[in-house]
N, CA, C and O atoms as a Maestro MAE file, in Angstrom:
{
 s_m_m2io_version
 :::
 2.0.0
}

f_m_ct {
 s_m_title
 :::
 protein
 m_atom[280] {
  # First column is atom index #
  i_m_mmod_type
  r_m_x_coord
  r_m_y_coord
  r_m_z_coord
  i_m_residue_number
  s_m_chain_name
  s_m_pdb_residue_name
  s_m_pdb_atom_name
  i_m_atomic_number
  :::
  1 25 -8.010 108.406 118.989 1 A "UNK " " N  " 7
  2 3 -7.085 107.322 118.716 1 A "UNK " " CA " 6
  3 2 -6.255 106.984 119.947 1 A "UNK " " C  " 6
  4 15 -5.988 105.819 120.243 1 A "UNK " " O  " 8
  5 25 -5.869 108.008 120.633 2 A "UNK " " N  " 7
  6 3 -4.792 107.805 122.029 2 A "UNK " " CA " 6
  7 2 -5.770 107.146 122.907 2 A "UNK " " C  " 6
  8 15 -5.187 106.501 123.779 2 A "UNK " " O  " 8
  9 25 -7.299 107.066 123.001 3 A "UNK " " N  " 7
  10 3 -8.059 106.678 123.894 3 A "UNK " " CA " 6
  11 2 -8.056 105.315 123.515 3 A "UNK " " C  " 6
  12 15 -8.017 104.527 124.460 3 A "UNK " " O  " 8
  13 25 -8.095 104.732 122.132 4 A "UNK " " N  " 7
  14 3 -8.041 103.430 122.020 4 A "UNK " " CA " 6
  15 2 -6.538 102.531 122.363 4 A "UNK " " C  " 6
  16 15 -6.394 101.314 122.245 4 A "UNK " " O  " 8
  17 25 -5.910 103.142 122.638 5 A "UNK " " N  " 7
  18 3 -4.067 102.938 122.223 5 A "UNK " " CA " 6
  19 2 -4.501 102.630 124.092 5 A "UNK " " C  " 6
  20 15 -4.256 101.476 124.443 5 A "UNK " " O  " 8
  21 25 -5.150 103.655 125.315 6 A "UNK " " N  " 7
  22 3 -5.352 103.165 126.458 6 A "UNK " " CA " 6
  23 2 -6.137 102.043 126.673 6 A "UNK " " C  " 6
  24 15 -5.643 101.016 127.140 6 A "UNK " " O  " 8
  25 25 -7.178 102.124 126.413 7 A "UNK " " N  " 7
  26 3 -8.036 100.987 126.158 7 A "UNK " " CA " 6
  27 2 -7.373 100.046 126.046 7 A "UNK " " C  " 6
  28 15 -7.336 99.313 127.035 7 A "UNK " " O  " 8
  29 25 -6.574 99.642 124.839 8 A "UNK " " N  " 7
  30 3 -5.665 98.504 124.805 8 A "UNK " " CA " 6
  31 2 -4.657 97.531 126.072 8 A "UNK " " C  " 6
  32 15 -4.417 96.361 126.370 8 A "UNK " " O  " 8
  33 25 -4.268 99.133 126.568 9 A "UNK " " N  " 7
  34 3 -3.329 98.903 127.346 9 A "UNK " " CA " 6
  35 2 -3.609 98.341 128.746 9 A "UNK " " C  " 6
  36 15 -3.066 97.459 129.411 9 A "UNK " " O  " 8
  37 25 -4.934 99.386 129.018 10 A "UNK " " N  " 7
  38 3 -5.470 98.527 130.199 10 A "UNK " " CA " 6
  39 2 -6.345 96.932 130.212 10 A "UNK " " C  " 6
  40 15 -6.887 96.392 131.176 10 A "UNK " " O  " 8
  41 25 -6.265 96.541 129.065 11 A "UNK " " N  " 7
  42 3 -7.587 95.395 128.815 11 A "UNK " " CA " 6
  43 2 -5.879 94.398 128.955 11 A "UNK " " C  " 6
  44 15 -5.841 93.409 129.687 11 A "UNK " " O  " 8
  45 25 -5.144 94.660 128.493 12 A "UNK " " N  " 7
  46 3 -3.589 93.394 128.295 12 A "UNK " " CA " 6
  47 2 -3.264 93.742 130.295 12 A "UNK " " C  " 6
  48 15 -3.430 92.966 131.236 12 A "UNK " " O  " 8
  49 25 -2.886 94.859 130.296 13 A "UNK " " N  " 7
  50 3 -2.832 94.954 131.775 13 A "UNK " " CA " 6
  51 2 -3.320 94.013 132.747 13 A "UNK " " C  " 6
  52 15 -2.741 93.475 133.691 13 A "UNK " " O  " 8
  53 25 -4.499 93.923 132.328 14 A "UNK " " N  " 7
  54 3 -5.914 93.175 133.309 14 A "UNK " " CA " 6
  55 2 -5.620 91.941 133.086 14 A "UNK " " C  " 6
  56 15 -5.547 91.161 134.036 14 A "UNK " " O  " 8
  57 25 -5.333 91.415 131.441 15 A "UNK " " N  " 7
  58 3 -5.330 90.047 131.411 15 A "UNK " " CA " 6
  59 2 -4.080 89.582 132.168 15 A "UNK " " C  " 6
  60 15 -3.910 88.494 132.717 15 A "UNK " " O  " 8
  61 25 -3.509 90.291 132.114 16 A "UNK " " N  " 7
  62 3 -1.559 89.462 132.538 16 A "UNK " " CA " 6
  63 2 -1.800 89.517 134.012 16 A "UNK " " C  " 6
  64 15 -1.107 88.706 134.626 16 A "UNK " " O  " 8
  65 25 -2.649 90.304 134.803 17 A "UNK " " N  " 7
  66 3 -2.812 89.822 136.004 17 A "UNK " " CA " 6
  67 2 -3.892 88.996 136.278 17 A "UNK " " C  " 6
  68 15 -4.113 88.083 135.482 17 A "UNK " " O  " 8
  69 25 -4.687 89.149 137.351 18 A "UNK " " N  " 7
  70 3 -5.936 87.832 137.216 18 A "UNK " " CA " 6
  71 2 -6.994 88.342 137.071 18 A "UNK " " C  " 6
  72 15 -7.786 88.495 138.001 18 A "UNK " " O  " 8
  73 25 -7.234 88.743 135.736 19 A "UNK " " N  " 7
  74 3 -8.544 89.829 135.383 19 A "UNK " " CA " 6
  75 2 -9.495 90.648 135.563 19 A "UNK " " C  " 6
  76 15 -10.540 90.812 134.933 19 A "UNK " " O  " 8
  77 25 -9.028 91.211 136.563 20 A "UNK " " N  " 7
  78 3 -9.409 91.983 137.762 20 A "UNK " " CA " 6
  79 2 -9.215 93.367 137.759 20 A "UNK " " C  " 6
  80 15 -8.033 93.591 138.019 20 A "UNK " " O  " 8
  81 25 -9.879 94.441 137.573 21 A "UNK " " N  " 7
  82 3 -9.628 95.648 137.847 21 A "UNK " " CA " 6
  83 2 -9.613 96.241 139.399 21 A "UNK " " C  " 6
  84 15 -10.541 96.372 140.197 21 A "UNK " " O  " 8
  85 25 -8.185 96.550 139.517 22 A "UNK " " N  " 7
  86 3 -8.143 97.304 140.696 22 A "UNK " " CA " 6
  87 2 -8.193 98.628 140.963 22 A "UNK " " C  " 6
  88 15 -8.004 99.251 139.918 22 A "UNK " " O  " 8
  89 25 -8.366 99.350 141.908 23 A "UNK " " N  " 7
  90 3 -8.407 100.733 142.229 23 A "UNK " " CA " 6
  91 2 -6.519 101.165 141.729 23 A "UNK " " C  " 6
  92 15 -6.276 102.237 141.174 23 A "UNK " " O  " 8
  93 25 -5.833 100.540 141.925 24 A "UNK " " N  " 7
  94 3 -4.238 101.158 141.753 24 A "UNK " " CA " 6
  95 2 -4.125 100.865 140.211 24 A "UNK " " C  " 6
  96 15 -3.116 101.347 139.697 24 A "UNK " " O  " 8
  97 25 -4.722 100.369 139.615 25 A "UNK " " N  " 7
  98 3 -4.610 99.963 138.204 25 A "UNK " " CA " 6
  99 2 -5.236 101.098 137.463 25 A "UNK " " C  " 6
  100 15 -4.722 101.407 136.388 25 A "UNK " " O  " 8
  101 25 -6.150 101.680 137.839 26 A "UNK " " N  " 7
  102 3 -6.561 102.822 137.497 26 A "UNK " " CA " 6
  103 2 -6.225 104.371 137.559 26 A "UNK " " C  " 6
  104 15 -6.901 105.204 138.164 26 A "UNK " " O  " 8
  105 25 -5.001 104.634 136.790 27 A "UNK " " N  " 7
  106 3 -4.748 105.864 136.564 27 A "UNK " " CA " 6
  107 2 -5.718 107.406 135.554 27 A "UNK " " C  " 6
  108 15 -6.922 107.538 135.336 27 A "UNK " " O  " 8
  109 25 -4.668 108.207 135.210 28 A "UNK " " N  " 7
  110 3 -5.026 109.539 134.863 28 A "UNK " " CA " 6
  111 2 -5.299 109.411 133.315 28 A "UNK " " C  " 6
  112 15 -5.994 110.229 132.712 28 A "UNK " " O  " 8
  113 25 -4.644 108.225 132.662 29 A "UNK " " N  " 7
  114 3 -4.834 108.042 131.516 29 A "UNK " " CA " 6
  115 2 -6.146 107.226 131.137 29 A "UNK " " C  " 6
  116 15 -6.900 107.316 130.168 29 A "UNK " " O  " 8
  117 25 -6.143 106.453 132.180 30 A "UNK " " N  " 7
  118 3 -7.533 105.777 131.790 30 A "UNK " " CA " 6
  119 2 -9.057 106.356 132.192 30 A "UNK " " C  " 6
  120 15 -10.139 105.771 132.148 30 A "UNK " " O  " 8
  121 25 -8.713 107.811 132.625 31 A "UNK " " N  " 7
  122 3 -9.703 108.449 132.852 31 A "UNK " " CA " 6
  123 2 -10.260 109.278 131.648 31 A "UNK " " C  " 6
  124 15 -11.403 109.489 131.244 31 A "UNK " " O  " 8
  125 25 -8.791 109.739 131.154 32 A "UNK " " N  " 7
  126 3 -8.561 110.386 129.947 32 A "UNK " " CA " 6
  127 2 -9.500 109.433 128.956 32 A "UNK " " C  " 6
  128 15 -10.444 110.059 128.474 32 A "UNK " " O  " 8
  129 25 -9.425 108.191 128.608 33 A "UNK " " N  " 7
  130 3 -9.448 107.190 128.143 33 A "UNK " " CA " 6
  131 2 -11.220 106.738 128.165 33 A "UNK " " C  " 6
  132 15 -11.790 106.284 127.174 33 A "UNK " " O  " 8
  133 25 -11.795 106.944 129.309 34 A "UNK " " N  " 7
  134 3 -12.762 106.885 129.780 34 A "UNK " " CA " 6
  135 2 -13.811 108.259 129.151 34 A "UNK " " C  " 6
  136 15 -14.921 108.117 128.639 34 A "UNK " " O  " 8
  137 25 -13.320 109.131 129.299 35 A "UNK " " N  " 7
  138 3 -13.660 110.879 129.123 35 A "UNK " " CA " 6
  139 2 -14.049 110.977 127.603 35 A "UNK " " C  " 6
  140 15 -15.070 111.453 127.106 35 A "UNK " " O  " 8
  141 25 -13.056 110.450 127.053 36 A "UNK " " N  " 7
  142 3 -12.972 110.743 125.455 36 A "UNK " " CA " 6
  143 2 -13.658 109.590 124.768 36 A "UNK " " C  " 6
  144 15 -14.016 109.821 123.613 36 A "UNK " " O  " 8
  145 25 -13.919 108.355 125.271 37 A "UNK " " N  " 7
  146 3 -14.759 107.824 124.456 37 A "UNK " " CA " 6
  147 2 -16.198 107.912 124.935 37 A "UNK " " C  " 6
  148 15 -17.202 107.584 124.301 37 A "UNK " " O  " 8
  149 25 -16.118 108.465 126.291 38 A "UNK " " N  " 7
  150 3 -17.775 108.537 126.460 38 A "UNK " " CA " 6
  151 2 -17.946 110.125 125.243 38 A "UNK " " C  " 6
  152 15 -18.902 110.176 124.469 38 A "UNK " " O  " 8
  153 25 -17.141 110.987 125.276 39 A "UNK " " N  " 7
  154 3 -17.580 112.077 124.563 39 A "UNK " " CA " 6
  155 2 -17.391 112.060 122.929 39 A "UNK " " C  " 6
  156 15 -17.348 113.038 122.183 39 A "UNK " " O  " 8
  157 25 -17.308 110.913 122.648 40 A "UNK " " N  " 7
  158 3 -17.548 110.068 121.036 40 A "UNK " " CA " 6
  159 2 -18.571 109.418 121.061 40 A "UNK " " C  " 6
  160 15 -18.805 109.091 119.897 40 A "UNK " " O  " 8
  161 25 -19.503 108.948 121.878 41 A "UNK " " N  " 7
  162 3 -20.487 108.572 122.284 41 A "UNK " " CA " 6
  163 2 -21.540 109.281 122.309 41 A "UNK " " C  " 6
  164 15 -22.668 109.004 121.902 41 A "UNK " " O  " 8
  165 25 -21.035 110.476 122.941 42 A "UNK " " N  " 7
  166 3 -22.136 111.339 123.045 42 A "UNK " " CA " 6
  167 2 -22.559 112.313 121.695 42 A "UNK " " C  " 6
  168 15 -23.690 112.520 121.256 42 A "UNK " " O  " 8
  169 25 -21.136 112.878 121.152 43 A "UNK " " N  " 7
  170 3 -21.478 113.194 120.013 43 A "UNK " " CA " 6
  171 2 -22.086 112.241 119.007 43 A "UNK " " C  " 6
  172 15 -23.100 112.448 118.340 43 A "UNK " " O  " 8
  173 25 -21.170 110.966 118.996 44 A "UNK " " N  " 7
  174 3 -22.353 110.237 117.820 44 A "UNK " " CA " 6
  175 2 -23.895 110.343 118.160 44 A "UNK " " C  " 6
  176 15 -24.733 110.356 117.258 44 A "UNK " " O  " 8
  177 25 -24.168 110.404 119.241 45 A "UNK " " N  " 7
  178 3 -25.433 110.388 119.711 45 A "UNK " " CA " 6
  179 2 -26.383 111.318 119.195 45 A "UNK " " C  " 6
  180 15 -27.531 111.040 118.848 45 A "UNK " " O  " 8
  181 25 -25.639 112.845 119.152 46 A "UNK " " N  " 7
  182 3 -26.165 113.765 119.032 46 A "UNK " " CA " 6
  183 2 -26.353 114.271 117.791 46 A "UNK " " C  " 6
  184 15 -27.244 115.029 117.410 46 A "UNK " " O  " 8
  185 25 -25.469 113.808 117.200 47 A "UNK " " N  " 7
  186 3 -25.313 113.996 115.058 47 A "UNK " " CA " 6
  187 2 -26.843 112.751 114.828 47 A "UNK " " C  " 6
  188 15 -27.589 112.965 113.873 47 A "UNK " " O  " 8
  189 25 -27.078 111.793 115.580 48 A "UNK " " N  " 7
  190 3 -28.243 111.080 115.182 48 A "UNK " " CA " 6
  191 2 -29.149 111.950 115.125 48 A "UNK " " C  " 6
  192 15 -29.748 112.305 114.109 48 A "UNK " " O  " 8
  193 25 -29.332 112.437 116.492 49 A "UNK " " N  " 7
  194 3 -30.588 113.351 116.940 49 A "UNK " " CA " 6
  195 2 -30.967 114.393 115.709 49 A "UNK " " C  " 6
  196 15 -31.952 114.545 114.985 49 A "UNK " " O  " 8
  197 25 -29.450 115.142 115.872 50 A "UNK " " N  " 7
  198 3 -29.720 116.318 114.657 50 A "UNK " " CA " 6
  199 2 -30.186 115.834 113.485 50 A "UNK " " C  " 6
  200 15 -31.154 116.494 113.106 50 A "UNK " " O  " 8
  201 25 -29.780 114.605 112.467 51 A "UNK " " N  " 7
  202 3 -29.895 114.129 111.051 51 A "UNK " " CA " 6
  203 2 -31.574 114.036 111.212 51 A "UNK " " C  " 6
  204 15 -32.258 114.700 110.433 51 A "UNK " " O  " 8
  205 25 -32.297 113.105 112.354 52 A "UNK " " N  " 7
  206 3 -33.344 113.170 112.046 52 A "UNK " " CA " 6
  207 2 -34.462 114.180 111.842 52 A "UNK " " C  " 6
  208 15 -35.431 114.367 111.105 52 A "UNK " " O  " 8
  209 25 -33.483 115.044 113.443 53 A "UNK " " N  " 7
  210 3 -34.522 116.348 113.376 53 A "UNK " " CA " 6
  211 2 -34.505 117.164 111.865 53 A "UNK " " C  " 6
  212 15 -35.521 117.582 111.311 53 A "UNK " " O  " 8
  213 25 -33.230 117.278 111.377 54 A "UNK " " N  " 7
  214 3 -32.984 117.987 110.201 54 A "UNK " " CA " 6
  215 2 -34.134 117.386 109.092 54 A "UNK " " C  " 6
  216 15 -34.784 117.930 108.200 54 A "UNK " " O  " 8
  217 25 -34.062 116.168 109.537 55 A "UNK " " N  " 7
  218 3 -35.092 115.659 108.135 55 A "UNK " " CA " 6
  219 2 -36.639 116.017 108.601 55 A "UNK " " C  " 6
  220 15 -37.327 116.841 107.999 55 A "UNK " " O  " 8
  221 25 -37.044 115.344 109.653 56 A "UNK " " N  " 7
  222 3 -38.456 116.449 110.208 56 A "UNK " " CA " 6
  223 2 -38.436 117.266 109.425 56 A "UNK " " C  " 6
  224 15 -39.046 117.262 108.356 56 A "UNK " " O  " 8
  225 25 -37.728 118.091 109.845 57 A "UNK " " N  " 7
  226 3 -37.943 119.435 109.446 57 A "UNK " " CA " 6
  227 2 -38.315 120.246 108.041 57 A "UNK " " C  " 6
  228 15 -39.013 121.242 107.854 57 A "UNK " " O  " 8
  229 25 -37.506 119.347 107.073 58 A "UNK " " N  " 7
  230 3 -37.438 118.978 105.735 58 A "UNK " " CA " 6
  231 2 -39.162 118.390 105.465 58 A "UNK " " C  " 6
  232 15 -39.858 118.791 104.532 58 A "UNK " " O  " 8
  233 25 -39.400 117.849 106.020 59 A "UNK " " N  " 7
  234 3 -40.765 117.379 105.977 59 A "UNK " " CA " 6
  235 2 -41.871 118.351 106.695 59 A "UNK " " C  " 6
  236 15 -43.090 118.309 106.530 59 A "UNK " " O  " 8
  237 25 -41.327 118.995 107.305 60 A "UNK " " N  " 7
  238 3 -42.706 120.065 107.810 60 A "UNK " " CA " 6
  239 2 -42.760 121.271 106.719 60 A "UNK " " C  " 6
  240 15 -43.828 121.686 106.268 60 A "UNK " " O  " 8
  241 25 -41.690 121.704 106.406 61 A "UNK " " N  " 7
  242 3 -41.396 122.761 105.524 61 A "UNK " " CA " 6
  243 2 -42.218 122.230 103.878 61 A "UNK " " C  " 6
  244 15 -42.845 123.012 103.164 61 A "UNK " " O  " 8
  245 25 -42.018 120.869 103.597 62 A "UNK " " N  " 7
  246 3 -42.742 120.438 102.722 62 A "UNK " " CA " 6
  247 2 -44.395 120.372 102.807 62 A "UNK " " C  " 6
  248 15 -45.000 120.649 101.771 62 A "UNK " " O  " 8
  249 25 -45.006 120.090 103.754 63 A "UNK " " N  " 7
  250 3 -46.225 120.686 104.557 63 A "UNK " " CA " 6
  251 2 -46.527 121.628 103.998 63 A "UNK " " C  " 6
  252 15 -47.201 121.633 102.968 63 A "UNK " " O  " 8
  253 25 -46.034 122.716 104.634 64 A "UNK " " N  " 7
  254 3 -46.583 123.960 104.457 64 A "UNK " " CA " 6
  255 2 -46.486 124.502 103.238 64 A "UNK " " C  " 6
  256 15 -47.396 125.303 103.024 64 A "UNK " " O  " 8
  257 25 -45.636 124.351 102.249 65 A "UNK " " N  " 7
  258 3 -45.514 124.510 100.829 65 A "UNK " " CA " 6
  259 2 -46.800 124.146 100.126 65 A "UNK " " C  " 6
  260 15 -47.362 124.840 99.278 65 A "UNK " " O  " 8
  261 25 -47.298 122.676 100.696 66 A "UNK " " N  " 7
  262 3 -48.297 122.072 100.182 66 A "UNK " " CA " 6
  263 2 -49.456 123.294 100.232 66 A "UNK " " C  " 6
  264 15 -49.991 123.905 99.306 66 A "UNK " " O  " 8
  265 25 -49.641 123.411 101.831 67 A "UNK " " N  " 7
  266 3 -50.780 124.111 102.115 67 A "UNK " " CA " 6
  267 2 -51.327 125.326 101.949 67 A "UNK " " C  " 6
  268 15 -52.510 125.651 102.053 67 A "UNK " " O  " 8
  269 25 -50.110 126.162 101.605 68 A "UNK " " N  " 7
  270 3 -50.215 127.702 100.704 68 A "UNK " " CA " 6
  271 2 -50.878 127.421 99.348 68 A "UNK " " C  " 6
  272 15 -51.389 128.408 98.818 68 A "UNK " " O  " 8
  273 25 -50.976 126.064 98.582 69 A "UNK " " N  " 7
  274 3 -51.002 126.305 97.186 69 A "UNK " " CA " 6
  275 2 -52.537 126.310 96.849 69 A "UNK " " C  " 6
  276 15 -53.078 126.426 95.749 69 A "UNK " " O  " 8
  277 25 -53.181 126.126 98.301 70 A "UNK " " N  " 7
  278 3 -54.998 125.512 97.888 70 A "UNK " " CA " 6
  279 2 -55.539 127.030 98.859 70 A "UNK " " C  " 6
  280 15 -56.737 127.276 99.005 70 A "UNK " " O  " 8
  :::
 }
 m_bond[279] {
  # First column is bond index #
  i_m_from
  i_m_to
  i_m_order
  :::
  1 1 2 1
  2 2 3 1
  3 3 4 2
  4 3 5 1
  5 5 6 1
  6 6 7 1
  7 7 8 2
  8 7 9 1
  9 9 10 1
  10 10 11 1
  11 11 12 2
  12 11 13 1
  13 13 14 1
  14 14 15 1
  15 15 16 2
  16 15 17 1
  17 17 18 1
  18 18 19 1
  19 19 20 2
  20 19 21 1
  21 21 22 1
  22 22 23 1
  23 23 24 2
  24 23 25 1
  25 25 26 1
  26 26 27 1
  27 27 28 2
  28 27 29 1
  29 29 30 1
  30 30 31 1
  31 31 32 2
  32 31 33 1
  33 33 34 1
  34 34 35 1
  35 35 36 2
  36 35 37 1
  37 37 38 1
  38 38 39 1
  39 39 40 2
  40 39 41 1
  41 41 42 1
  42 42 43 1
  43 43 44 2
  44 43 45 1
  45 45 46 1
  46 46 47 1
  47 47 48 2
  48 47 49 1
  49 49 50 1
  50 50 51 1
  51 51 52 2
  52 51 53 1
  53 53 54 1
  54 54 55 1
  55 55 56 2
  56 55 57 1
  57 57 58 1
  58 58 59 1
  59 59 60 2
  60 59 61 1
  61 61 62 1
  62 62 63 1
  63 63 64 2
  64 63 65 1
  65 65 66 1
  66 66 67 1
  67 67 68 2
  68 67 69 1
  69 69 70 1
  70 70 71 1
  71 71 72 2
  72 71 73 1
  73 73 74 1
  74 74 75 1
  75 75 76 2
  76 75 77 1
  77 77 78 1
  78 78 79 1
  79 79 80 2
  80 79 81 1
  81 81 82 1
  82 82 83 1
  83 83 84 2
  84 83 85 1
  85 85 86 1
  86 86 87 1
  87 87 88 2
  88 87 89 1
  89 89 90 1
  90 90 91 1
  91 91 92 2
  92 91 93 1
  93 93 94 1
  94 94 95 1
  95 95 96 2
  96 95 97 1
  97 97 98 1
  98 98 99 1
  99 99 100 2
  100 99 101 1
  101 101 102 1
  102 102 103 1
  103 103 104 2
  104 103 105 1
  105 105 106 1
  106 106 107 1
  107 107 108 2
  108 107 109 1
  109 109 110 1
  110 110 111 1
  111 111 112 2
  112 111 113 1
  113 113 114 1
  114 114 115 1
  115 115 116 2
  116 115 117 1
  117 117 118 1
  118 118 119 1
  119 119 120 2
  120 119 121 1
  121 121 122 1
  122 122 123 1
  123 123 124 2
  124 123 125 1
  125 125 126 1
  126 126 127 1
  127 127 128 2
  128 127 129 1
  129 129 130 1
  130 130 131 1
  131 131 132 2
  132 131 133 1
  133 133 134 1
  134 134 135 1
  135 135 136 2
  136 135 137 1
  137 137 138 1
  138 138 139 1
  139 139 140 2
  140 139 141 1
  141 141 142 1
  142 142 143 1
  143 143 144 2
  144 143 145 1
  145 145 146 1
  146 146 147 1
  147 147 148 2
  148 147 149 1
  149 149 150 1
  150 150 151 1
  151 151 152 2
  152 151 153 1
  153 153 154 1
  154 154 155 1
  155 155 156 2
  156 155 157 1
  157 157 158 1
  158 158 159 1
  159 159 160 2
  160 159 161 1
  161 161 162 1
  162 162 163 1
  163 163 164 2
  164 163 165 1
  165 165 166 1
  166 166 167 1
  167 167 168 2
  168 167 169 1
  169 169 170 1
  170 170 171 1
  171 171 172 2
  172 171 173 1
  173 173 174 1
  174 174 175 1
  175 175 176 2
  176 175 177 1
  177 177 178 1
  178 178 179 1
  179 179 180 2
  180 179 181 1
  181 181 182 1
  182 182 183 1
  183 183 184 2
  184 183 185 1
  185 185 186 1
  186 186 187 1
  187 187 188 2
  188 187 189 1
  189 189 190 1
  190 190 191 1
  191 191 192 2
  192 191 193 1
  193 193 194 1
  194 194 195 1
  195 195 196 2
  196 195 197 1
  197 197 198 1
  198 198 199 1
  199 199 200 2
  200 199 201 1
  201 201 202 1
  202 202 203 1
  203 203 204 2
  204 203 205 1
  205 205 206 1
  206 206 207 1
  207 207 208 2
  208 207 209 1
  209 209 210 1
  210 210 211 1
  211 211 212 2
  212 211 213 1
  213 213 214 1
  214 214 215 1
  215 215 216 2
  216 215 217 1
  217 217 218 1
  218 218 219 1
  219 219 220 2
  220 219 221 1
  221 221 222 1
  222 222 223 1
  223 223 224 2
  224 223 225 1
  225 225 226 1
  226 226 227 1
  227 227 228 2
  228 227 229 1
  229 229 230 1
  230 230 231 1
  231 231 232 2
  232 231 233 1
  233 233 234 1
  234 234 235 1
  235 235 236 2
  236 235 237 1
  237 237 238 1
  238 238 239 1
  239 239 240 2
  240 239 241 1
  241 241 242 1
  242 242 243 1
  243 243 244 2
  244 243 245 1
  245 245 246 1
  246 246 247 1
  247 247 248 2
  248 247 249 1
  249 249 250 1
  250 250 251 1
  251 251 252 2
  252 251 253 1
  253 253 254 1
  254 254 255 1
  255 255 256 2
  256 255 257 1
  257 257 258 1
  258 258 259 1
  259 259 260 2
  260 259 261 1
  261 261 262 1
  262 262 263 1
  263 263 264 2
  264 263 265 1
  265 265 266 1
  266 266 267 1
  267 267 268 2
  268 267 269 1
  269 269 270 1
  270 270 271 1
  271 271 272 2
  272 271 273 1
  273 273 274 1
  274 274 275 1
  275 275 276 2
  276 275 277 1
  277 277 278 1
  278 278 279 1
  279 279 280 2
  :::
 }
}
């Protein structure tokens, strides 16, 4: 949530000057800011990966159930 609250701050920042990101405009917070939504990113990323693999898996295990019974 504090990463979006930066986000905010730097996007109004940018507009009130001439929309331009500068090197001095870029502080410790917007790194912070930067850090934490790439690593919401990455986890969403990775809960995808897992749900599908989890279901694979669910499906191989069903496989082999099959194939014990003949």
């Amino acid at each position: 949530s504090i990463s979006v609250v930066i986000w905010v701050v730097m996007i109004t920042m940018n507009r009130d000057a001439d929309s331009r990101i500068r090197r001095e405009n870029i502080g410790f917070s917007t790194w912070i800011a930067v850090g934490s939504s790439g690593g919401y990113l990455i986890a969403f990323i990775l809960f995808i990966i897992y749900r599908i693999d989890l279901g694979h898996r669910r499906y191989l295990k069903e496989m082999d159930m099959n194939s014990l019974r003949f």
